[in-house]
Structure formats: structure tokens, C-alpha cells
MISE-673073 format. One record per residue (C-alpha): chain; x, z, y. Coordinates in Angstrom, 1 decimal. Example, Ala and Ser with C-alpha at 12.3 -4.5 7.8 and 13.67 -1.06 7.14 Angstrom:
// MISE-673073
 unit     xx     zz     yy
    A   12.3    7.8   -4.5
    A   13.7    7.1   -1.1
//
This chain:
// MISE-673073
 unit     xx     zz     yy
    A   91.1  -25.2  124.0
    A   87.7  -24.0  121.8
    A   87.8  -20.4  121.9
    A   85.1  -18.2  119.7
    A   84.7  -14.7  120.8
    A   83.3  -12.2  117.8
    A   82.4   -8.6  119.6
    A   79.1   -6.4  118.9
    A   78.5   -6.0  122.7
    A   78.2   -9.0  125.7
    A   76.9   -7.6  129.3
    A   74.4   -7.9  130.6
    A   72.3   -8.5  127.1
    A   73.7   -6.3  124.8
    A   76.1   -3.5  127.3
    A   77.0    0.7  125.5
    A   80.7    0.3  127.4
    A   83.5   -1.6  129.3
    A   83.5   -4.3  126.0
    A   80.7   -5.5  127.2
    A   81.7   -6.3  130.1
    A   85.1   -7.7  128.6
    A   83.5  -10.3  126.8
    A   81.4  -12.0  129.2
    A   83.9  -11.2  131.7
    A   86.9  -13.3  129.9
    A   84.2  -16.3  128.9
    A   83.1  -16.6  132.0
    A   86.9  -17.1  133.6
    A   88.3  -19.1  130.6
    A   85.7  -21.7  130.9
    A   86.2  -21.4  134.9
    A   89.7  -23.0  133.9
    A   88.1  -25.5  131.6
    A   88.1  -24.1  128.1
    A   85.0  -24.3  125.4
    A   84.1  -20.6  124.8
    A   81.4  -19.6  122.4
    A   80.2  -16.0  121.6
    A   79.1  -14.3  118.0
    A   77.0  -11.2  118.3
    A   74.5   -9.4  116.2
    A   71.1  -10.0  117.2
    A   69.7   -6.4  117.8
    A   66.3   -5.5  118.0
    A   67.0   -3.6  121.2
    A   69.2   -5.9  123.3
    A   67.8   -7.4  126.6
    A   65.9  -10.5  126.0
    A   65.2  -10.8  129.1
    A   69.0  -11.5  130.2
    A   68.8  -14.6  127.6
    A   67.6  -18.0  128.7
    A   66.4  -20.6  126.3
    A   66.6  -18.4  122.9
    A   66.0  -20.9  119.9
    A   66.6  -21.1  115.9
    A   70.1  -22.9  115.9
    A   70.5  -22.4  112.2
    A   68.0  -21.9  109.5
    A   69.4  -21.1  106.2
    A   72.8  -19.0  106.8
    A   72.9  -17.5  102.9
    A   75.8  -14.9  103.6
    A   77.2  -13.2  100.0
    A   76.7   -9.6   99.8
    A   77.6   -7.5   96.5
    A   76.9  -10.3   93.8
    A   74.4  -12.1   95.9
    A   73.2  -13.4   99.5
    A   71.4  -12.3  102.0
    A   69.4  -14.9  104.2
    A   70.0  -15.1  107.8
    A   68.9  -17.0  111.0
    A   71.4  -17.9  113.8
    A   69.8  -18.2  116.9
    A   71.4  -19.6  120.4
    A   70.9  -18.9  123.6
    A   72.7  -18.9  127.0
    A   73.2  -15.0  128.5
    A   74.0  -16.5  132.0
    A   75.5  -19.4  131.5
    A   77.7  -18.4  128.5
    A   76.7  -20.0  124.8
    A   76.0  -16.6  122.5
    A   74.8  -17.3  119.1
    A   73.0  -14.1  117.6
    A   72.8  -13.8  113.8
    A   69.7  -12.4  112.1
    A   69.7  -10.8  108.5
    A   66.7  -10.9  107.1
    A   67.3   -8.1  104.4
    A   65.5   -4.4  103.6
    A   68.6   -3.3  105.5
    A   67.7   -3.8  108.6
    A   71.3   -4.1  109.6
    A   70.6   -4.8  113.6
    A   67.0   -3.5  113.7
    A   67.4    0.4  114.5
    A   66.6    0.6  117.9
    A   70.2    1.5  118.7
    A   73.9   -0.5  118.9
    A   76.0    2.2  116.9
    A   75.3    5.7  115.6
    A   73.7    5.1  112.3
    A   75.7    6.7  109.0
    A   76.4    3.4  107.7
    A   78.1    1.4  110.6
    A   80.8    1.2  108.7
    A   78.7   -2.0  106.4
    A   76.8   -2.9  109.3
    A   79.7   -4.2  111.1
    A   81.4   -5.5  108.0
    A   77.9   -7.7  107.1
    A   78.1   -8.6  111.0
    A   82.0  -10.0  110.2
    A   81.2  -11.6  107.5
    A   78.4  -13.7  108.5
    A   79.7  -14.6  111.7
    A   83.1  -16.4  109.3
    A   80.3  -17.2  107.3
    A   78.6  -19.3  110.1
    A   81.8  -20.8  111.1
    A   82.8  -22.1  107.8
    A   79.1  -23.5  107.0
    A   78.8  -25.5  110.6
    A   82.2  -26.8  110.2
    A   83.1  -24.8  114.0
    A   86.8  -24.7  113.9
    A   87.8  -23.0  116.5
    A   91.6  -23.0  117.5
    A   91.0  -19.4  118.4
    A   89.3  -16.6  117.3
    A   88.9  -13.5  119.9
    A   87.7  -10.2  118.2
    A   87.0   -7.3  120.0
    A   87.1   -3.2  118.4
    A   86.8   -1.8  114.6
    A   83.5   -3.4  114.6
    A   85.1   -7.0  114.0
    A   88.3   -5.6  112.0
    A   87.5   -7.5  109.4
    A   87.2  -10.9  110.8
    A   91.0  -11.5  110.5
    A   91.0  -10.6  107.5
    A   88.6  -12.1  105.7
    A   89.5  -15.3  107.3
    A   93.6  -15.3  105.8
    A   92.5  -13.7  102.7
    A   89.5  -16.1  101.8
    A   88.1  -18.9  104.3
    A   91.9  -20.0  105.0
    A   91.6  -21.4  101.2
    A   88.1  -22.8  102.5
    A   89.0  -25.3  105.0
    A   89.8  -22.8  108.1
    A   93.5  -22.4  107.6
    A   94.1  -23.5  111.0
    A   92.3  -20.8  112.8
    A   94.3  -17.8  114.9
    A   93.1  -14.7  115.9
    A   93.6  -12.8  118.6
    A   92.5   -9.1  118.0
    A   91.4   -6.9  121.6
    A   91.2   -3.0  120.9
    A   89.5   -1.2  123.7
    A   89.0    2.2  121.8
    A   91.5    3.9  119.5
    A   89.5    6.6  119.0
    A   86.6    4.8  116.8
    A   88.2    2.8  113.7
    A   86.0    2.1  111.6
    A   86.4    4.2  108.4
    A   85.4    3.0  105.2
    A   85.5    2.9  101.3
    A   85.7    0.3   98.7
    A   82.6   -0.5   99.0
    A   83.4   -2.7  101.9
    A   85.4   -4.9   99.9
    A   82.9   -5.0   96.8
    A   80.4   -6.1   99.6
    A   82.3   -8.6  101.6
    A   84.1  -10.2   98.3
    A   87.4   -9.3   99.4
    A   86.9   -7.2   96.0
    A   90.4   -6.0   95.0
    A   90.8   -2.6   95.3
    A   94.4   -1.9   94.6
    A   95.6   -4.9   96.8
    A   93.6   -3.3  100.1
    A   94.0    0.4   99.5
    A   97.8   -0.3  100.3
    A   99.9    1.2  103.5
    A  101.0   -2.0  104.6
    A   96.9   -3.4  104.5
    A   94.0   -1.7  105.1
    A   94.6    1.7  103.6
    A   93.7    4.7  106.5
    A   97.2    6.2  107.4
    A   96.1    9.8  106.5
    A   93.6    9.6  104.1
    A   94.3    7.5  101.0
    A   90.9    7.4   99.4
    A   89.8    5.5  102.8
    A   90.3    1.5  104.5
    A   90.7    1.6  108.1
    A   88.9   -1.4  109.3
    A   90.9   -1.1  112.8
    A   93.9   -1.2  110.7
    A   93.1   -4.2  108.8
    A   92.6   -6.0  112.2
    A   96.0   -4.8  113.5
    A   97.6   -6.0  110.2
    A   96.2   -9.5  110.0
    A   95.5  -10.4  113.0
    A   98.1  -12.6  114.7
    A   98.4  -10.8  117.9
    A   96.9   -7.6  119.1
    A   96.2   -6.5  122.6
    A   94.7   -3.5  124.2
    A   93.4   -3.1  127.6
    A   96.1   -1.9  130.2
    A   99.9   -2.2  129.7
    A  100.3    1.0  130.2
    A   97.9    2.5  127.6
    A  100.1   -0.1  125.1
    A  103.0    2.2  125.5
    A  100.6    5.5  124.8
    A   98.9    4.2  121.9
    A  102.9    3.2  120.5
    A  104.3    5.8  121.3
    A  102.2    8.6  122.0
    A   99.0   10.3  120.7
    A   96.5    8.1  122.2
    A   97.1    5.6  119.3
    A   94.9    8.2  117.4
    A   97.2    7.9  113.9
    A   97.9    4.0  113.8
    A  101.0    4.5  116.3
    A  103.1    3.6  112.7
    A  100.9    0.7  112.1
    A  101.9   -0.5  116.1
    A  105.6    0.3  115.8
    A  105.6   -2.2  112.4
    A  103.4   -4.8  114.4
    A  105.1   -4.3  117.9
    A  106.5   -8.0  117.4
    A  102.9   -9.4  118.0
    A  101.3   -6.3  120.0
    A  100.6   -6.2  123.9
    A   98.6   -4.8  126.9
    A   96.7   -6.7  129.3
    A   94.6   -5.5  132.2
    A   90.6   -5.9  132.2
    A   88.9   -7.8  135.3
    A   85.7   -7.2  136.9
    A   83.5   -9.9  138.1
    A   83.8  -10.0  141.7
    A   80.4  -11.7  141.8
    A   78.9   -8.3  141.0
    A   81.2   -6.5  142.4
    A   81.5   -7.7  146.0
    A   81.0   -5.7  149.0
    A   80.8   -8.9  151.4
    A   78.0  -10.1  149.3
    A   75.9   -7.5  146.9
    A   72.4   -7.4  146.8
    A   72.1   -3.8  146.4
    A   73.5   -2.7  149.4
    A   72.0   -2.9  152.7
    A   75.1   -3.4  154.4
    A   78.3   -6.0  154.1
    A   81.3   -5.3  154.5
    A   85.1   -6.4  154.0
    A   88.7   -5.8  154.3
    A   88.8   -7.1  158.0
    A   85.4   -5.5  159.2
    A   84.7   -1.9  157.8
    A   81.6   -1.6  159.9
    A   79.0   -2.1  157.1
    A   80.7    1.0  155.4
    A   79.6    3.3  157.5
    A   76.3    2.2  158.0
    A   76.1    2.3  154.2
    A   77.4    6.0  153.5
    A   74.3    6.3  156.2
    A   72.0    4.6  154.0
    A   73.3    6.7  150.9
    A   72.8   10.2  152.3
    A   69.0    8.9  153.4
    A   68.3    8.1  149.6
    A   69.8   11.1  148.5
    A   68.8   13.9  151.0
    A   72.2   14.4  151.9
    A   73.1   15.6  155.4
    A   74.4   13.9  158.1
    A   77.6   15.4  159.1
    A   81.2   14.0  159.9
    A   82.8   15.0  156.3
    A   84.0   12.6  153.5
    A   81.5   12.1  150.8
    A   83.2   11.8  147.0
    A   81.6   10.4  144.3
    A   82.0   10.5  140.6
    A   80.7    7.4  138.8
    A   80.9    7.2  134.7
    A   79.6    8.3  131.5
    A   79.5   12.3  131.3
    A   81.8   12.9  128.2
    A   84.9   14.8  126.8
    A   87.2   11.5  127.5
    A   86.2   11.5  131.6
    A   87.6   15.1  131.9
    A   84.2   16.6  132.2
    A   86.1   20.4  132.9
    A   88.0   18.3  135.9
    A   84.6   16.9  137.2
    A   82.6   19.9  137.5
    A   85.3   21.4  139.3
    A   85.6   18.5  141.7
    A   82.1   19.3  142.9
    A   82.9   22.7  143.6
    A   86.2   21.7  145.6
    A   84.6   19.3  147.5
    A   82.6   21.9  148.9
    A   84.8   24.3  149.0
    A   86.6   21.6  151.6
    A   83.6   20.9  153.5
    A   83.1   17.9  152.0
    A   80.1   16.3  149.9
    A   79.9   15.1  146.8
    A   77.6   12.8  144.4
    A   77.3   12.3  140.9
    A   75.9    9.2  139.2
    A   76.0    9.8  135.2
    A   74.5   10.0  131.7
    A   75.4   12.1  129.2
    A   76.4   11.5  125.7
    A   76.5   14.9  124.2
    A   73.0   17.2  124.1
    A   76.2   20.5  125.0
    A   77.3   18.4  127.9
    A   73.7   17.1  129.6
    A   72.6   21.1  129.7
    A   75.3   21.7  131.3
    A   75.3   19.2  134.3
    A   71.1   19.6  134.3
    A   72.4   23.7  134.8
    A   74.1   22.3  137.6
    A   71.8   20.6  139.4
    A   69.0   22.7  139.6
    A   71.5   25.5  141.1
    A   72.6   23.0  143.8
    A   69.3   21.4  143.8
    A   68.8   22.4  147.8
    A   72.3   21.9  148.8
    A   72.2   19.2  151.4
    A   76.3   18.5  150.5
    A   75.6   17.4  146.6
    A   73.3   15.0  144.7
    A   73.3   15.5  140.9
    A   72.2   12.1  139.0
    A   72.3   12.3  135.6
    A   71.3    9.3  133.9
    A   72.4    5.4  135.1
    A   70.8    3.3  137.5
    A   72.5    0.4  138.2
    A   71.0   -0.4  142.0
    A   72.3    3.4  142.9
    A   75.3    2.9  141.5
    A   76.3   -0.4  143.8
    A   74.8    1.6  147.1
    A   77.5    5.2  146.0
    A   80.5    2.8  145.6
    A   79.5    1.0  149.0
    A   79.1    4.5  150.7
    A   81.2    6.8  149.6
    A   84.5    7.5  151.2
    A   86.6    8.5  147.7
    A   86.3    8.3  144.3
    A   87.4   11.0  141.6
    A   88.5    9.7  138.0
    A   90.1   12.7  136.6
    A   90.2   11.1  132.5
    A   92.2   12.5  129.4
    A   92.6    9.3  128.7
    A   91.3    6.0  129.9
    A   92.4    2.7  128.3
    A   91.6    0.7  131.4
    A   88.9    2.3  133.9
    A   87.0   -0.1  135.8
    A   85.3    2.7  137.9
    A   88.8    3.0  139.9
    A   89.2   -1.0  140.5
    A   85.3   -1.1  141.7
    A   86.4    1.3  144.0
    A   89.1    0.0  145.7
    A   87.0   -3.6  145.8
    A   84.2   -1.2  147.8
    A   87.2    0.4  150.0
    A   86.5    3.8  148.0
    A   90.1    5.5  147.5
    A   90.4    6.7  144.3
    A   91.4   10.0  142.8
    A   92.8    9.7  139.5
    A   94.6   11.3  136.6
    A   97.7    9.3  135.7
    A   96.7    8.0  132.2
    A   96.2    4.3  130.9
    A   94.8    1.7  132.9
    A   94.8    3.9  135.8
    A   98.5    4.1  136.2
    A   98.6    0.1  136.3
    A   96.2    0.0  139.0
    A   96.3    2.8  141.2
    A   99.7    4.0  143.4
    A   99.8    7.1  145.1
    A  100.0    7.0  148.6
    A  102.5    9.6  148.6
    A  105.0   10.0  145.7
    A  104.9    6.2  144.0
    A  108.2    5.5  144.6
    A  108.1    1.9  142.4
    A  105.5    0.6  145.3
    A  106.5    0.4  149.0
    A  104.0    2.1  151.2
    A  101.9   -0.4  151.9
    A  101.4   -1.4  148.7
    A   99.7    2.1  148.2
    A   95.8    2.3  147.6
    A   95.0    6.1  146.3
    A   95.9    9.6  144.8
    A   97.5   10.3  141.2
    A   97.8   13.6  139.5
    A   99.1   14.2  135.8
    A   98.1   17.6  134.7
    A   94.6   18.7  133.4
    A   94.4   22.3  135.3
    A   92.3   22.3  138.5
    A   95.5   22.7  140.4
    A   96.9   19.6  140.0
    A   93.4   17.9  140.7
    A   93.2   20.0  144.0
    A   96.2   19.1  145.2
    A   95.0   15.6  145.0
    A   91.9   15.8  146.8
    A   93.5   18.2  149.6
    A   95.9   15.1  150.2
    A   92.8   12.4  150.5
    A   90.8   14.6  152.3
    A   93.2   15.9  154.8
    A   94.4   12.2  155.3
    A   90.6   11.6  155.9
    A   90.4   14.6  158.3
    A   93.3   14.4  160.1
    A   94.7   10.8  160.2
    A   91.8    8.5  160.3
    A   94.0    5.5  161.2
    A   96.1    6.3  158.1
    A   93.2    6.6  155.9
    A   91.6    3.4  156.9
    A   94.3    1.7  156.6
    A   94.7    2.5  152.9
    A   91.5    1.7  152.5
    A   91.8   -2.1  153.6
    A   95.2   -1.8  151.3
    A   92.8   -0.6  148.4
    A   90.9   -3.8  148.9
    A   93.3   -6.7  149.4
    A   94.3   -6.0  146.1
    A   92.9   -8.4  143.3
    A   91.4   -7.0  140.0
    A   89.5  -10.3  138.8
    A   90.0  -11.8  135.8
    A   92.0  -14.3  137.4
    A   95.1  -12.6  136.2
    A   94.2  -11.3  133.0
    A   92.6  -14.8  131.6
    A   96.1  -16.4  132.8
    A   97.4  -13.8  130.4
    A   95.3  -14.3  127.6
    A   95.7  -18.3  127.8
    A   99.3  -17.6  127.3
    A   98.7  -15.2  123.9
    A   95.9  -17.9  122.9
    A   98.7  -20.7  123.4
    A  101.7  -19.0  121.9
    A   99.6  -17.9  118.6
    A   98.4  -21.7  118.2
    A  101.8  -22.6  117.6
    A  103.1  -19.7  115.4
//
């Protein structure tokens, strides 16, 4: 099967999130089984160039039609670790891609929508027919439907999409001037409740919506945060748009590359270790409190490891820090923050615990560190308000770090409380779920892991090896994409 993927982010060259990781996450495993996989992203002044072998002019004179005229672009190619990317390159006053940043500029909105259109653009003009079409987010919303509304009559009426959303929350607002732009052009046929028009505002398109809508199937990433976005409020206002597209509308699990995220072989520990031999694990937690100043004392060390933001629970994190103590435990965090209220907050924190030899205070991300806290910490706290998939929790339970989570999207599909899950026998058990948001419920959590850690070593190791014989690849989830891939070829 030729598969195209369409996203704004591929890891390592161009990473904000978890879609990054996505994309060349899936490539990688569908051409593993065989298939032809190509990627389409923006070519960003700021991505990592370095992370890109063999970058070359593929395609000279893209002319791409914009308002009543074109704008000129170059396609480069170039392999990001093996996987075929081809970055397009406006060359307009613009400078769509050249602000030093992926997303936060006031007109994202036409950014994406130029990005959308090019990249159909490109396929149309170098005669790529792809039998699928993967797009990822609000940023590629339009792709679907530019394709059945203009380039099926243009010699691509063959071409499926299917459409991954990995954040309700950002949708890509817009006004007509999207459509004026991108040619679509009628105003009264898109500003419609079955098409693009937002579901609350009727002066506005929802670009997120138009995906939805034309796409031919739509997945998110966890089963479980299908159901919320339905039927609850994590849809953020296009839970209607679902319920009429629940025909074509599914969940399925993210991976992680297991050959980054390997405790019996990474680089950036300096200690292996596996399920059958936990040695390495403790000589690592040794090698963390070293780096880190931390003392060295029998208690469980805990770890948060994420972005510092409103969705992570950030109430439920600083209080962790203070439990952990408060139980004679010790705790790191590894993070950066994405909101100035939010960094003065934690930097407040760490210069009051600055000499206590229990807690380190990160803030910011470093990769190397992050591999070494995973490797040497004995649990793992994810307390989200809500979390579409999570791969902090499945990195954990590769690294034999029990997780502590709050029972919300992906992290009910992949975590199983050791005492209460009643749909998995016990030793099919690999961590700690709470539901509430009070510091109650995440207390009575971590009093259950670290009592189990205190007082039943046995017990706790042995969840531990449970944590990690479970399998989080992308083995599963790119057998479950094949299937969507082969069932919307044959609609």
C-alpha cells in the first residue's frame, strides 16, 4: 500500500508534542510490514537540520494558487532517519514557515491552510497517487477537503483519507477568508452545520470540523478518550459533529519506539536492565541521585516527567512533591513550562527546596536526563485533566517505573490498578488509578504505591516486571491502522 502522511510535526526534526512522535512512529512500523510511506511537512526555518540526511531540491516550480494568484514554492526531500519527508518552501513576503516558531503566530489559521493546500497541490502536480492520505490535527483539516471538493475532479478521485486527531482542544478557527484563499471560494456552501461551519459560532469555519466531515474515517489517540470526546466534554463542542460521524469514527492507541525507549539497550543510561534482571535499576536510581544531589537513603524516589501546563494537573503535581515528602519519600521533576504564571510558580518552588536533599526541581527538557529519571526512579505520577493518550505512563512501565495516574483517556487503556481493576486479573496489574482532582484522591494513590514499596518489596517488584512485559509498540496500533487504511480503500 502507498501511504502519504500530511502533519506539521515529524520527531526528531520538527517535535512541540506526542504528534511528532506519532508520525514517525507509525512510518517507521508501516514500512517495517512492507508498505511505501512518504511524509509532507512544512519546511520551518527552525526545525533540526541536523536530524535530516541528504536534504536536496526535489521540486522546482510548485506554483500553489492563493487569492487570485500563486505563490512559488520549492519541495525539498530528505530522509529524517530513514523515513522519505518532503518539506515545502513558500517563497512569499509571508513568510509562512519562517518565524522562528512551529505555532503561536495570530494567523495560523492561513498558515496551515497554505501548508494544506500546497502539500494537495504537490500531489496532484507529480502525479503521487497515493491510496491513502493520513492527516494529523486542525493543522491539516483542510486536506480532506480540498481533495473531495476540488482535486477529486482533477485526477485524484481515488485517494482516501484517513484523519488522526490528537488534540480537541486546538481546532483551528477561521473565517471566509480561508476559502477565498484556498479556492474553495463559496461561502454559503461551507458556512453550513453539516460542513465546516464552527458549532457555536456561526460567523466562523472550524477547520477540525471540516476534517471530521470529509474525511473518510477519523480516529483519535486512545479508545477510551473516543468515548469522552463522544460523549463527554473532552470533545471540546464537536461531540454533535462525532455522534453524526460515529459510523466512520474510532480510537486507537499510540506506540512508542522501543528503540528509544529500551531499558536493556539505551545509551543514556549507565545501567541495563530488563524484566528478568532488575539489577541495573538500582544501580541506576544510584546514578540519578549522584547527578542530582539527592541523598542516599532507602526510600522510593517519584518522578514527574511532562510539559508543566493546566492539562497535566499542575495543582495535582505540586502537591505530589509535598506528599512525597511528607511520606519520606523523594521526588524529581523534569519539565518546561508553557505559561509565564505557571514557570514562576515551579521556579518559586525550587529555590525554596533548592537545599533539600529529597527533591530536584528541573524545569526545562533535556532529553539525556530524562532517559536516566525513567531508568531510576521507582514510580511515576501522571495526575492529567485529561490526556488523549499519555506516553509518559507507557515509558514508564517499559523502564519498570509504576505509574500513578488519574483515570482519564489513554491512561485508562493502559494502566490497571493493582488494587480495585476488577476487568484485569491480578497479574495483569501494572500501577495506581485515581479519578478525582482533590489531593485526597491523589494521596490515597501514592499511600497505596508507597506502602506496597515499603512494606511488601516482593509484591512491588513483582508489579514492576508485570509493568514491563506489557507491549506498548506500534506493533499493535499499525495492525490497527492497516485495517482502517484497508477498509476505507474499499468504501
Amino acid at each position: 500500500m502507498y501511504i502519504v502522511q500530511i502533519a506539521s510535526e515529524c520527531a526528531p526534526v520538527i517535535k512541540a508534542g506526542g504528534l511528532g512522535d506519532v508520525v514517525y512512529g507509525l512510518t517507521r512500523e508501516l514500512e517495517l510490514r512492507g508498505h511505501t510511506v512518504e511524509i509532507i511537512l512544512p519546511k520551518y526555518d527552525c526545525m533540526r537540520y541536523d536530524h535530516i540526511w541528504g536534504l536536496h531540491e526535489a521540486y522546482q516550480d510548485l506554483w500553489v494558487p492563493w487569492y487570485g494568484g500563486a505563490i512559488h514554492c520549492t519541495v525539498y526531500c530528505g530522509w529524517v532517519h530513514g523515513r522519505l519527508c518532503f518539506f515545502i518552501d513558500p517563497h512569499s513576503d509571508d513568510l509562512f514557515f519562517n518565524r522562528g516558531h512551529y505555532y503561536g503566530s495570530k494567523d495560523d489559521n492561513m498558515r496551515f491552510a497554505f501548508f494544506s493546500k500546497a502539500a494537495m497541490e504537490f500531489l496532484q502536480r507529480t502525479n503521487k497517487r497515493p491510496d491513502v492520505l493520513h492527516c494529523h490535527d486542525w493543522q491539516t483539516g483542510l486536506v480532506p477537503v480540498l481533495l473531495y471538493e476540488i482535486y477529486k475532479w482533477h485526477g485524484m478521485d481515488k485517494q482516501r483519507v484517513c484523519y488522526t486527531i490528537h488534540n480537541f482542544k486546538h481546532q483551528g478557527i477561521a473565517g471566509a477568508d480561508v476559502l477565498w484563499a484556498t479556492g474553495l471560494n463559496r461561502e454559503s456552501h461551507y458556512f453550513d452545520f453539516s460542513r465546516l461551519q464552527d458549532n457555536f459560532n456561526p460567523f466562523a469555519l472550524n477547520l477540525m470540523k471540516g476534517g471530521i466531515v470529509y474525511s473518510n474515517f477519523v480516529t483519535t489517540v486512545s479508545p477510551h478518550h473516543a468515548w469522552e470526546a463522544h460523549h463527554g466534554e473532552f470533545g471540546y463542542g464537536l461531540g454533535h459533529t462525532l455522534h453524526m460521524h460515529e459510523h466512520k469514527f474510532g480510537g486507537v492507541l499510540n506506540g512508542i519506539d522501543y528503540d528509544v525507549w529500551n531499558p536493556e539497550i539505551d545509551r543514556y543510561t549507565p545501567d541495563h536492565f530488563s524484566a528478568t534482571d532488575l539489577t541495573g535499576k538500582a544501580h541506576n536510581k544510584k546514578a540519578l541521585r549522584e547527578r542530582l544531589w539527592l541523598s542516599h537513603e532507602d526510600k522510593p524516589l517519584i518522578a514527574y516527567i511532562g510539559r508543566l501546563d493546566d492539562q497535566k494537573g499542575m495543582h495535582l503535581v505540586h502537591h505530589a512533591i509535598y506528599y512525597a515528602l511528607h511520606r519520606n519519600a523523594q521526588f524529581v521533576l523534569l519539565g518546561a513550562a508553557t505559561e509565564p504564571g505557571i514557570n514562576d510558580w515551579f521556579w518559586h518552588e525550587k529555590q525554596f527546596l533548592n537545599n533539600n536533599p529529597n527533591v530536584h526541581i528541573e524545569l526545562g527538557f533535556n532529553e539525556e536526563l530524562s532517559h536516566l529519571i525513567y531508568a531510576g526512579a521507582d514510580m511515576i505520577v501522571v495526575p492529567s485533566n485529561y490526556e488523549p493518550c499519555g506516553l509518559t505512563q507507557m515509558i514508564g512501565l517499559r523502564y519498570g517505573t509504576v505509574p500513578i495516574v488519574r483515570g482519564v483517556g489513554g491512561l485508562v487503556n493502559t494502566v490497571f490498578d493493582r488494587d480495585y481493576d476488577e476487568a484485569h486479573p491480578p497479574e495483569e496489574r501494572n500501577g495506581y488509578v485515581f479519578h478525582q482532582t482533590d489531593n485526597q484522591a491523589l494521596e490515597s494513590a501514592m499511600d497505596r504505591a508507597i506502602g506496597l514499596w515499603e512494606y511488601y518489596p516482593n509484591e512491588f517488584e513483582k508489579l514492576v516486571v508485570q509493568g514491563m512485559n506489557y507491549d506498548y509498540s506500534w506493533k499493535y496500533p499499525g495492525q490497527d491502522y492497516l485495517a482502517i487504511y484497508e477498509f476505507i480503500r474499499h468504501k
